[in-house]
C-alpha positions as CSV (number, residue, x, y, z in Angstrom):
1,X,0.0,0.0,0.0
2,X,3.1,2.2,1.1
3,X,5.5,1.0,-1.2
4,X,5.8,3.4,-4.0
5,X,4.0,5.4,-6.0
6,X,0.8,3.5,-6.7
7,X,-1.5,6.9,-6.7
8,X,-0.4,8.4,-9.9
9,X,0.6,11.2,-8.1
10,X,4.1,11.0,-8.9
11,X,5.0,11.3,-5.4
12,X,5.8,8.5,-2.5
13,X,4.3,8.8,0.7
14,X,6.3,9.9,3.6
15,X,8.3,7.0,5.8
16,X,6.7,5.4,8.8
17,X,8.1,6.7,12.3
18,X,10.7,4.8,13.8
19,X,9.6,3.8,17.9
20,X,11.4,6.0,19.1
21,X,11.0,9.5,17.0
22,X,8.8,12.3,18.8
23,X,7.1,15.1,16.4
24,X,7.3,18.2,18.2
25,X,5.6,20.7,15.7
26,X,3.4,20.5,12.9
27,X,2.0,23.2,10.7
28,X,-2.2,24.0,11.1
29,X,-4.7,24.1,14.2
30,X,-5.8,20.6,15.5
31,X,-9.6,19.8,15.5
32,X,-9.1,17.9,18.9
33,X,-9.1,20.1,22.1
34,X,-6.2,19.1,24.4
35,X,-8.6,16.9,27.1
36,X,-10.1,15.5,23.6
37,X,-6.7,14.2,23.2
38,X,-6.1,13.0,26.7
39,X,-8.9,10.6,26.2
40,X,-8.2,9.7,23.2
41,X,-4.0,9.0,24.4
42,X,-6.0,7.3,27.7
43,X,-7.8,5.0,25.5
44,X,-5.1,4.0,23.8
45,X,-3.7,3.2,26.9
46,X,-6.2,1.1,28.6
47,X,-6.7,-0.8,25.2
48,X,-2.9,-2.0,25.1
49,X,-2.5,-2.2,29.2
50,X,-5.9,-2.3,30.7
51,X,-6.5,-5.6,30.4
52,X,-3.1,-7.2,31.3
53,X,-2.5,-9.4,34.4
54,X,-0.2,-8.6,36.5
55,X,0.6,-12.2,37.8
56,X,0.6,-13.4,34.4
57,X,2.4,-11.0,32.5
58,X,-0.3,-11.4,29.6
59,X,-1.8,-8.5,27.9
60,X,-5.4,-9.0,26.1
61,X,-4.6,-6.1,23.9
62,X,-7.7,-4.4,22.0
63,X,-6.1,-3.2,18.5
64,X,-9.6,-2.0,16.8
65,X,-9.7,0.5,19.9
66,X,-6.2,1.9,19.4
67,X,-7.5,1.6,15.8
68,X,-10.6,4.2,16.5
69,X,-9.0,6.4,18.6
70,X,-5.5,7.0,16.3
71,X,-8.5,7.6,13.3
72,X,-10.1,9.8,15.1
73,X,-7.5,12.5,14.0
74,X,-8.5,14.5,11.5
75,X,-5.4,16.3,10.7
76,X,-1.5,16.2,11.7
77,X,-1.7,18.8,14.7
78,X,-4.8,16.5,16.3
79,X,-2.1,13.3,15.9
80,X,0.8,15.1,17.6
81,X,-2.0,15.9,20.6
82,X,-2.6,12.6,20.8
83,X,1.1,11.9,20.9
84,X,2.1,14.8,23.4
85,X,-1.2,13.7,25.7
86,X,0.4,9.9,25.5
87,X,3.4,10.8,26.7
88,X,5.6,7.6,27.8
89,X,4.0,5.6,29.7
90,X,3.8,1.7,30.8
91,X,1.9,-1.1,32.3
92,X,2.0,-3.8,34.5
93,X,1.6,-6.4,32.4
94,X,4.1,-5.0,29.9
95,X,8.1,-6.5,29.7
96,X,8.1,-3.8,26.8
97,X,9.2,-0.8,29.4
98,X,8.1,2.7,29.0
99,X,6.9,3.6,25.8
100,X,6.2,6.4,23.5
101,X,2.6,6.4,21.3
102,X,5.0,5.3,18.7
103,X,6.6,2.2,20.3
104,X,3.5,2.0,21.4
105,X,1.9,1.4,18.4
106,X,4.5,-0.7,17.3
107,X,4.9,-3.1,20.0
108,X,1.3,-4.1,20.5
109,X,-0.6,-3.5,16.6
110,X,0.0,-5.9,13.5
111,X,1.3,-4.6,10.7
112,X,-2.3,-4.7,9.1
113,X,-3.3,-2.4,11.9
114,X,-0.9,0.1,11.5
115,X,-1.7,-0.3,7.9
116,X,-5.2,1.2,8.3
117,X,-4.5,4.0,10.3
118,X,-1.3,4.7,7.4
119,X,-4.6,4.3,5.2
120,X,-6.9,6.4,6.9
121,X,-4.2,9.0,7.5
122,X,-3.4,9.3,3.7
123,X,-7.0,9.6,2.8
124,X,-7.2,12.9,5.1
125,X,-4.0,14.2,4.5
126,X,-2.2,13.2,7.4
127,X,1.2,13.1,6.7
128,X,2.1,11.0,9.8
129,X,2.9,7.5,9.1
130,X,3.5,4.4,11.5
């Protein structure tokens, strides 16, 4: 989907982020407010970590939540909110250590996950990629 120039446009699509890049400034005015965001970066977070057990070490992750609320973005100033609301965090359950949204995103979504938000992104504009 990412691999070229499929569109016709004569252009390629920007690179995914590597794990461990923060965006600190984008150009345009987000659509999200900044507690819109914190939801959004706290349901992220309780769809990778909320359902973990502790004694276990096992993580029930819910990928079509982190899905809806990465999609929810409607431009590339809403996505850094989400990111900058995210922060690093971790969870119990986790042998990942603290992570970024990106690493986040990484270490718990398939590749056809990502691949939809990449999608959805590209069909607003976004020029994030992950």
């Amino acid at each position: 989907l990412f691999g070229g120039d499929d569109d016709g446009t004569g252009t390629e699509p920007p690179p995914a982020l590597p794990p461990d890049v923060v965006v600190t400034d984008v150009q345009g005015t987000a659509t999200l407010t900044r507690q819109q965001a914190r939801v959004l970066a706290d349901a992220i977070y309780y769809a990778v970590y909320g359902s973990g057990d502790f004694w276990t070490g096992h993580v029930d992750e819910d990928e079509d939540a982190v899905v809806d609320a990465m999609t929810a973005a409607q431009n590339d100033p809403d996505v850094l909110l989400i990111q900058q609301e995210y922060g690093v965090r971790s969870g119990a359950a986790s042998f990942h250590g603290a992570l970024n949204l990106v690493g986040t995103l990484h270490a718990f979504l398939s590749d056809s996950d990502l691949a939809r938000i990449n999608s959805d992104y590209q069909s607003k504009g976004i020029t994030f990629r992950f």
